[in-house]
C-alpha positions in Angstrom: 116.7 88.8 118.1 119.9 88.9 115.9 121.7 92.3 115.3 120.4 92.6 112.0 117.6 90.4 110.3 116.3 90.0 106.4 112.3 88.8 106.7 109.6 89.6 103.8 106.2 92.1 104.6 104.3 90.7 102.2 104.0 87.7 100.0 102.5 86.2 97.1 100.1 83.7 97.9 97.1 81.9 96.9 94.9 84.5 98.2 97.1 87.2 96.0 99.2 89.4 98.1 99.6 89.4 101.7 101.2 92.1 103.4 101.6 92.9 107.2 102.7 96.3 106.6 100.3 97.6 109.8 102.3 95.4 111.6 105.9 97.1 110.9 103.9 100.2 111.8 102.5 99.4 115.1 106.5 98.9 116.2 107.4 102.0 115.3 107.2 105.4 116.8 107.3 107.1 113.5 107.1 106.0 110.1 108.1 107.7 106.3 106.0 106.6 103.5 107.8 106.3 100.2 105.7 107.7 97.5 107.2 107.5 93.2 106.7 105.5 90.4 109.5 102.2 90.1 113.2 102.7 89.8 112.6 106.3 91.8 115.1 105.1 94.1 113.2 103.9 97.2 114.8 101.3 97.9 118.1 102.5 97.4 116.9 105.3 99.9 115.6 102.7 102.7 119.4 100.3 102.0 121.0 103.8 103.4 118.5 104.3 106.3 119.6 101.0 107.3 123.3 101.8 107.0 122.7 104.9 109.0 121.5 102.9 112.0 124.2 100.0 111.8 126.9 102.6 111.5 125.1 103.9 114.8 125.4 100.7 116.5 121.5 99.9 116.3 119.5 96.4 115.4 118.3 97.1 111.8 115.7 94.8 110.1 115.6 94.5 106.4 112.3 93.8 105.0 112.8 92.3 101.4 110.2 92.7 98.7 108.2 89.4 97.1 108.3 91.1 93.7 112.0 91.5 93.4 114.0 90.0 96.7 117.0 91.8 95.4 114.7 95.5 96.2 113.7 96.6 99.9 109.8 97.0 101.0 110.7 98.9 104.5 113.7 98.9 107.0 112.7 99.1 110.8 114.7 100.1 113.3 112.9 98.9 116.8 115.9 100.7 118.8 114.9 104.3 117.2 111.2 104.0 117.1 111.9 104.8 113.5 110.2 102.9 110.1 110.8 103.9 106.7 108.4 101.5 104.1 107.2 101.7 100.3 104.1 102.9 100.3 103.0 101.9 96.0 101.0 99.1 94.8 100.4 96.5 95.6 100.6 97.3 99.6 99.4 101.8 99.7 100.1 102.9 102.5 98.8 106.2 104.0 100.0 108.6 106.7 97.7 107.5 109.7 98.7 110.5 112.0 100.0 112.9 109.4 102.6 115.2 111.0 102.7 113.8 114.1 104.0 110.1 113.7 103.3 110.0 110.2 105.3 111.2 107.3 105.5 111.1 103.5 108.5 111.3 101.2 107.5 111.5 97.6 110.4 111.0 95.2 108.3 111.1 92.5 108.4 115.0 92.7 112.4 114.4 91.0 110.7 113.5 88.2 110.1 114.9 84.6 106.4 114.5 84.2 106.2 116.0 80.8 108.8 113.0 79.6 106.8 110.6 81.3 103.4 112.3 80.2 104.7 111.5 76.0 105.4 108.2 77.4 102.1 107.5 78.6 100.6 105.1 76.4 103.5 102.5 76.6 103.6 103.3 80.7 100.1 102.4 80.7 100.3 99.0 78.4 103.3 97.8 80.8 101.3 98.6 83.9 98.5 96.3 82.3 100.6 93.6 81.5 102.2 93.3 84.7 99.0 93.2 86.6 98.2 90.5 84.3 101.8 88.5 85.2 100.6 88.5 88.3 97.2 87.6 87.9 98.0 84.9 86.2 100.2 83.7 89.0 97.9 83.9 91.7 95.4 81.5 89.6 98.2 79.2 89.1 99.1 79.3 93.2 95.4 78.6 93.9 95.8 75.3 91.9 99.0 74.6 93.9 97.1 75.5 97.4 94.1 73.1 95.8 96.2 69.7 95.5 97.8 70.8 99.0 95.2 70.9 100.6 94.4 67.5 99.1 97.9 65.6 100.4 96.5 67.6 103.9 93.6 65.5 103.7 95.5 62.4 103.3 98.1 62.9 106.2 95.4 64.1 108.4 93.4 60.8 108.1 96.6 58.6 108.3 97.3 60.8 111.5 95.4 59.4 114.9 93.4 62.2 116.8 95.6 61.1 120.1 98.8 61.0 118.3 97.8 64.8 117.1 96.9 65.4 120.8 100.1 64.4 122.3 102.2 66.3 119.8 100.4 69.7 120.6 100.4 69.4 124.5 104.1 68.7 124.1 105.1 71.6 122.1 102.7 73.8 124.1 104.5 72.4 127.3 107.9 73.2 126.1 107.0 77.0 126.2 108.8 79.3 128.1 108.2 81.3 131.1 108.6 84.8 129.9 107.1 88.3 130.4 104.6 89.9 128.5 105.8 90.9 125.1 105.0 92.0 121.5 103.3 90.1 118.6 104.7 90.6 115.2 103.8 88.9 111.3 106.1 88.6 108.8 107.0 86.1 106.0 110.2 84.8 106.7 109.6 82.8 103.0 108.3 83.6 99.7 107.4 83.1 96.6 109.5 85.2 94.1 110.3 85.6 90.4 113.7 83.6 91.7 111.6 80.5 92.8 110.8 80.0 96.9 112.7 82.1 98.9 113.9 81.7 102.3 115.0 84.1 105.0 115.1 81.7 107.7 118.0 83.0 110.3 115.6 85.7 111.6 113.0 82.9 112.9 115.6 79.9 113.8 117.1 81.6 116.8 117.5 80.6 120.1 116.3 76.5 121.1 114.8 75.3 117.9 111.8 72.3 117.6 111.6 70.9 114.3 109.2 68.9 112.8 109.9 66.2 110.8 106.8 65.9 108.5 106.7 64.6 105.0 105.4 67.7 102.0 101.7 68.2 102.3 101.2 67.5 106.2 99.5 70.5 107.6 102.3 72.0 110.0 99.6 74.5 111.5 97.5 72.3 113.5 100.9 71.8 115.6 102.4 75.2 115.2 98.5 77.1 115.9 98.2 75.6 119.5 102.0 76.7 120.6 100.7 80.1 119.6 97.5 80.5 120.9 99.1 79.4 124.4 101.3 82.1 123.8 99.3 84.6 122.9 97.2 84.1 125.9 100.0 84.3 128.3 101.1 87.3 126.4 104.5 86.3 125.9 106.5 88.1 123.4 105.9 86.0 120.4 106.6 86.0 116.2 104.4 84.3 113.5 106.3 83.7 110.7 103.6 82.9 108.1 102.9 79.9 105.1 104.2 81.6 101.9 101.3 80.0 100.0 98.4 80.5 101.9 99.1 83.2 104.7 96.3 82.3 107.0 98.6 79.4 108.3 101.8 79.2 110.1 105.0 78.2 108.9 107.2 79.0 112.1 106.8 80.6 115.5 109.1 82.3 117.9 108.4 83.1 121.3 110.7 84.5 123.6 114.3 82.5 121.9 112.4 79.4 121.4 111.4 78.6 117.8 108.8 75.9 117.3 109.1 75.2 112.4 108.0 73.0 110.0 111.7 73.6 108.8 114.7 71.3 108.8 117.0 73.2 110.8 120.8 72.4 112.4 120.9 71.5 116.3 117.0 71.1 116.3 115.1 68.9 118.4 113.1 66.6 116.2 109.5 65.5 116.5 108.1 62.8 114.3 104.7 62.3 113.9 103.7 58.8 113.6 101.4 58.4 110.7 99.5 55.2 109.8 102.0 53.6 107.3 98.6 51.4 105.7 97.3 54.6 104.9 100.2 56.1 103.4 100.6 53.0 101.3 97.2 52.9 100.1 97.3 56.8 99.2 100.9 56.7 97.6 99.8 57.3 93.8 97.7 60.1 95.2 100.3 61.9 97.0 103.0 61.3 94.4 100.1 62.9 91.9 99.7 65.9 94.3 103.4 66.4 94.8 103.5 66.1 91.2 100.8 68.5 90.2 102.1 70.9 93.1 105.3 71.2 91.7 104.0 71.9 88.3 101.9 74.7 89.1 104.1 76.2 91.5 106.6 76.5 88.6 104.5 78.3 86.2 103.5 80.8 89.2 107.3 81.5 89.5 107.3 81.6 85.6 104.5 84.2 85.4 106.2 86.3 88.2 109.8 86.2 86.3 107.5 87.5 83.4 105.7 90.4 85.8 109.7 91.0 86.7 110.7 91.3 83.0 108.1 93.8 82.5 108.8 95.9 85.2 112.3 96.3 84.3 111.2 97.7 81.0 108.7 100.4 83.1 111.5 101.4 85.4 113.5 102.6 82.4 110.8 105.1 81.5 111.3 106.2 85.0 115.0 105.8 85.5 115.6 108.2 81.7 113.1 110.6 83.3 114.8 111.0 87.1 116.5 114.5 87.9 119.3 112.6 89.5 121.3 115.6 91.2 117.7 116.8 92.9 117.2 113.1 93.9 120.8 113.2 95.8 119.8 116.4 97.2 116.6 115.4 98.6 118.1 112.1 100.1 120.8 114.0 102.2 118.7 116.2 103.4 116.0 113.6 104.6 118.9 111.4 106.2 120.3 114.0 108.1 116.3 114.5 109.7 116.6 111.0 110.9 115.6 110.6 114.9 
C-alpha cells in the first residue's frame, strides 16, 4: 500500500448508488459521522484530518466523492484505527456503537435555521430537482449497462470454453503465497459530473497482470476466479469494483500483486484469443453497442453535471446561513480530540 492513496466509497452505477461505507468502518477502530446540510464544511473538515495524520507521519487514504470528485466522502487512517466519513444522503450512516467506537459530529448545529427555515420552499424545490438529475442518470446508465451486456454476449461466444479455462488457472496460479489478511471494496473508478474517473495508483501497485481485452469483454469471469482463490486462502486481498455495474470486478489486489482489465505501464499482458470469424460476423453489432454505449453514457454524465449545477445553487443557501467563527471553533476543538 502506497503512503497515501485517492480511491472512491461509492459510485454511480446502473443499479443507482453503490457505496461500501461498512467497509471503511470495519477497518477502523473508531469512526466520526459527519452530520449538516451541503457546503457545512465536511469535507473541508475530513481534507484536515488527513493533514493531521500525514503531518504525523501516518498512511492516509482519501476517499473522493462520485457526486463531486473535487469533495471528500471519508478519510481513513488504518495506522490510527481512526475514520472520519460523511454520513448525508445518499450513503446515512449511523453510529453503530454510540460512545464507544462510534461518534457523531453535526456541523449543522453552526447553522442559522431560522434563515434557512424562510428559505424553505426554494431548499426544498432544489432538493427535488437534484434527486431527479440523478434519477435521470441512473435510467440512462441502465441503457448503457443493457448494450454492455450485449457486446458481453458477443465476446463470450467468440471466446472458447478452454481458452476461458486456461486464462483463469493461469492467473489463479500466479497468486502469491501470503498470510492471512484483510478484504476491502472500494471503487478505484467512477462515474462523475466530470465524465469517468480514474484513481488507479491505489490498485496498480506492486507486479501488475493486464488484460488485453477489446470494450465490452466481460473482465470478471477472469478477475472473479483470482479472487475467490484468494479469498479462500484468506490472503489479504482488495476488490476494486466495475464503476457501472458494482456487482463485477474491475481490478484485484492481493498481497502487491494486481491482476486489471486496465492498460497499465510495466504490466504483464494476457490476450485472450477470440474467434476472429465471430468478431467479423458481429462487427456492425459491436460497433452499434460501442456506439449506443457511448451515447448514453454521455447523457448520464450530462444529467449528473446538471444534479452538480443544482447543488451548487443549495449549498449557497447553506454557505449565507453558516456561523463561520463557531464553525472554526468547533473544528479545532474536534482536531485536537483526535486519537
Amino acid at each position: 500500500m502506497k503512503r497515501n492513496w485517492h480511491l472512491f466509497p461509492g459510485g454511480n452505477t446502473a443499479a443507482g448508488f453503490v457505496g461500501f461505507f461498512e467497509d471503511l468502518r470495519r477497518q477502523a477502530k473508531r469512526t466520526v459521522i459527519l452530520k449538516g446540510g451541503p457546503g457545512v464544511g465536511k469535507s473541508t473538515l475530513m481534507g484536515k484530518v488527513g493533514k493531521h495524520y500525514e503531518k504525523r507521519g501516518l498512511a492516509v487514504g482519501y476517499y473522493h466523492c462520485s457526486g463531486d470528485p473535487d469533495s471528500l466522502d471519508a478519510v481513513l487512517a488504518p495506522q490510527a484505527g481512526f475514520l472520519i466519513l460523511d454520513g448525508t444522503a445518499p450513503h446515512v450512516v449511523d453510529p453503530v456503537a454510540p460512545g464507544a467506537a462510534d461518534g457523531i459530529l453535526n456541523l449543522g448545529e453552526c447553522l442559522d435555521e431560522e434563515a434557512l427555515a424562510e428559505q424553505a420552499e426554494e431548499i426544498t424545490a432544489l432538493t427535488r430537482e437534484i434527486s431527479g438529475c440523478y434519477a435521470q442518470a441512473y435510467r440512462y446508465l441502465r441503457a448503457a449497462l443493457a448494450v454492455c451486456e450485449d457486446a458481453a454476449a458477443v465476446y463470450d461466444a467468440a471466446l472458447p470454453e478452454a481458452e476461458k479455462r486456461i486464462l483463469q488457472r493461469e492467473w489463479v496460479s500466479l497468486l502469491p503465497s501470503a498470510e492471512p489478511g484483510l478484504e476491502t471494496h472500494a471503487f478505484a473508478q467512477a462515474i462523475t459530473w466530470k465524465g469517468v474517473l480514474q484513481q488507479l495508483d491505489a490498485a496498480l501497485t506492486g507486479t501488475v497482470y493486464s488484460l488485453d481485452a477489446p470494450w465490452g469483454f466481460d473482465a470478471d469471469s477472469l478477475l472473479r476466479p483470482v479472487w475467490e482463490a484468494a479469498k479462500r486462502r484468506d490472503i489479504a486481498r482488495a476488490a476494486y469494483h466495475d464503476p457501472l455495474d458494482a456487482r463485477k470486478l474491475a481490478h484485484v489486489a492481493v498481497s502487491g500483486v494486481c491482476f486489471t482489465s486496465a492498460v497499465a505501464a510495466d504490466a504483464t499482458v494476457f490476450t485472450p484469443a477470440f474467434d476472429a470469424g465471430i468478431l467479423r460476423r458481429e462487427a456492425s453489432r459491436l460497433a452499434f453497442d460501442r456506439a449506443a454505449f457511448d451515447l448514453m453514457r454521455n447523457q448520464a454524465v450530462e444529467a449528473l453535471a446538471n444534479a452538480k449545477a443544482r447543488h451548487d445553487a443549495l449549498e449557497r443557501f447553506y454557505i449565507d446561513a453558516m456561523d463561520y467563527d463557531r464553525l472554526d471553533e468547533t473544528r479545532e476543538k474536534f482536531l485536537k480530540t483526535l486519537p
